[in-house]
C-alpha positions as CSV (number, residue, x, y, z in Angstrom):
1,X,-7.9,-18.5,10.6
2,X,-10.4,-20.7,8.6
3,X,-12.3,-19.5,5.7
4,X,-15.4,-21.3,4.8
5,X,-16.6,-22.4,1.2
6,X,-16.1,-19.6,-1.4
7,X,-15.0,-17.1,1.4
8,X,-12.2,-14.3,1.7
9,X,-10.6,-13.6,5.0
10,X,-7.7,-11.5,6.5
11,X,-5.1,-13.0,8.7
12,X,-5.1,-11.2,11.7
13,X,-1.7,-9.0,13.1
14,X,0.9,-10.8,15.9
15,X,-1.1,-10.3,19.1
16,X,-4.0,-9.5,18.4
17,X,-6.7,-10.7,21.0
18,X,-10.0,-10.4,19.3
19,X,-12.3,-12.4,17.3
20,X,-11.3,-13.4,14.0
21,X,-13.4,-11.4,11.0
22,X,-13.3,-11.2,8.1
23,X,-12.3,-7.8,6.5
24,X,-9.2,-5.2,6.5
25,X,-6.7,-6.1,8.9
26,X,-3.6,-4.6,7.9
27,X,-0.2,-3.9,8.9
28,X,2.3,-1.2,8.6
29,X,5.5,-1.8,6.4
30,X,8.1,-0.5,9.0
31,X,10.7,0.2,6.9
32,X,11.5,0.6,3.0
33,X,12.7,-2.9,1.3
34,X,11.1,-5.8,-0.2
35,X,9.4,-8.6,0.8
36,X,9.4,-12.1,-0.5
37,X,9.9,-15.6,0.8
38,X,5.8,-16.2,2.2
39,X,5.3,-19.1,3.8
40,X,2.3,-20.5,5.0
41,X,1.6,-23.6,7.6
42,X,-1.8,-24.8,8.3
43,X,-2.8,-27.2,11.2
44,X,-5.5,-28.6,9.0
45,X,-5.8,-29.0,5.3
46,X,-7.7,-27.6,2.8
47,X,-10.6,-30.0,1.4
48,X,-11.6,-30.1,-2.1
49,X,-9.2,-28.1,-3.4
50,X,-6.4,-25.6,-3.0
51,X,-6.2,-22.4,-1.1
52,X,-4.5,-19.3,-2.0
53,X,-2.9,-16.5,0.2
54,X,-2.4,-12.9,-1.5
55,X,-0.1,-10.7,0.0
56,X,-1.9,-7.5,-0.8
57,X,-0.1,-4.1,-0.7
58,X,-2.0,-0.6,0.2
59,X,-5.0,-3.2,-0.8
60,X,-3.9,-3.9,-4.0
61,X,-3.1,-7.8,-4.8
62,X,0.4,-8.6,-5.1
63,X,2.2,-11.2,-7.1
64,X,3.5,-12.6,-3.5
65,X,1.2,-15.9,-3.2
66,X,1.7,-19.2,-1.5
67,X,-0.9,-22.4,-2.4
68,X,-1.7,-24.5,-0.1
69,X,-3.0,-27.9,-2.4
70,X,-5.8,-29.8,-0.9
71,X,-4.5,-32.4,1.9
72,X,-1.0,-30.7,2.3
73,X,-0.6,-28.2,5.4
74,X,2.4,-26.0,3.5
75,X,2.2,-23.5,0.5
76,X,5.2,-21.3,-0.6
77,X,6.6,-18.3,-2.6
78,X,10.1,-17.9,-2.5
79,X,10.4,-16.6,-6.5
80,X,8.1,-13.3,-6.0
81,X,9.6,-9.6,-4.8
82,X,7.4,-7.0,-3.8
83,X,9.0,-3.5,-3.2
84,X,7.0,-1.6,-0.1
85,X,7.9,2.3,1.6
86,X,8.2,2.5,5.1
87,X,4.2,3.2,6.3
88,X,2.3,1.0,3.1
89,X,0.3,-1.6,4.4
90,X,0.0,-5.2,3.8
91,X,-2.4,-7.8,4.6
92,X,-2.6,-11.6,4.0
93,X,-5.9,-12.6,2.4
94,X,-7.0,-16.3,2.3
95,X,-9.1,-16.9,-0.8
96,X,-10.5,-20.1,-1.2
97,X,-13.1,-21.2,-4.1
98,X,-16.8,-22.5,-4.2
99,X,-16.9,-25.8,-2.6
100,X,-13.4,-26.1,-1.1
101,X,-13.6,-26.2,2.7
102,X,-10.4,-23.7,3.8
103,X,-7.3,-24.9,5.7
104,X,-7.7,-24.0,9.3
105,X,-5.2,-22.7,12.2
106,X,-2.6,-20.9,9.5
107,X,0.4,-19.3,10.4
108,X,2.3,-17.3,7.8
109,X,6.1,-15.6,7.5
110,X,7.0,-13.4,5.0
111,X,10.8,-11.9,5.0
112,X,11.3,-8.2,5.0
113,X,14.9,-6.9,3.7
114,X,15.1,-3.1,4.3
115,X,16.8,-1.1,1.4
C-alpha cells in the first residue's frame, strides 16, 4: 500500500487479489477481546514527514496508532487497548499529510486476545 501526498487509504485484508483503492476495506472481528500491540513495517520510507496508521473500529478512529517517522520503515503501539465484539469491523487507514510522500509496501500486525 502507498498513499500519495495528503491521501487516506485502507490496507487491504490477507489475500486479497485485487487492485489496491482507496476506501472501506474492512475486516470482521472474529471473536470478542481486545486488540493492541500494531505494528507496522514499510519496504520504503515515508518522505517529508511521518505517516500515521489508525486502527479504526465499526469506522470510528481508535486510539490504536503506530507512526512511521520520515526515513524509518517501523512505527509501533504497544501502550493502546481497544475492546471489539465478535462481528465489529476494523480497518487500518494510512493517513499521511500535505506534502509528505507515503511509505510504500506496508505490512501491519495487530494482536487479538479473545475475552
Amino acid at each position: 500500500l502507498s498513499t500519495g501526498s495528503g491521501q487516506s487509504a485502507s490496507m487491504l485484508p490477507p489475500g486479497f487479489g485485487g487492485a489496491a483503492r482507496v476506501g472501506s476495506i474492512g475486516q470482521p472481528v472474529p471473536l470478542s477481546g481486545t486488540l493492541r500491540a500494531l505494528y507496522v513495517h514499510a519496504g520504503s520510507a515515508p518522505v517529508n514527514g511521518p505517516q500515521r496508521f489508525v486502527l479504526y473500529l465499526n469506522d470510528v478512529p481508535t486510539d490504536l496508532i503506530a507512526t512511521i517517522e520520515d526515513g524509518h520503515t517501523d512505527g509501533a503501539d504497544s501502550v493502546s487497548v481497544v475492546r471489539v465484539v465478535a462481528g465489529d469491523v476494523i480497518e487500518l487507514r494510512a493517513e499521511t499529510a500535505e506534502g509528505v510522500k507515503g511509505a510504500g509496501n506496508v505490512a501491519a500486525v495487530c494482536v487479538l486476545m479473545g475475552a
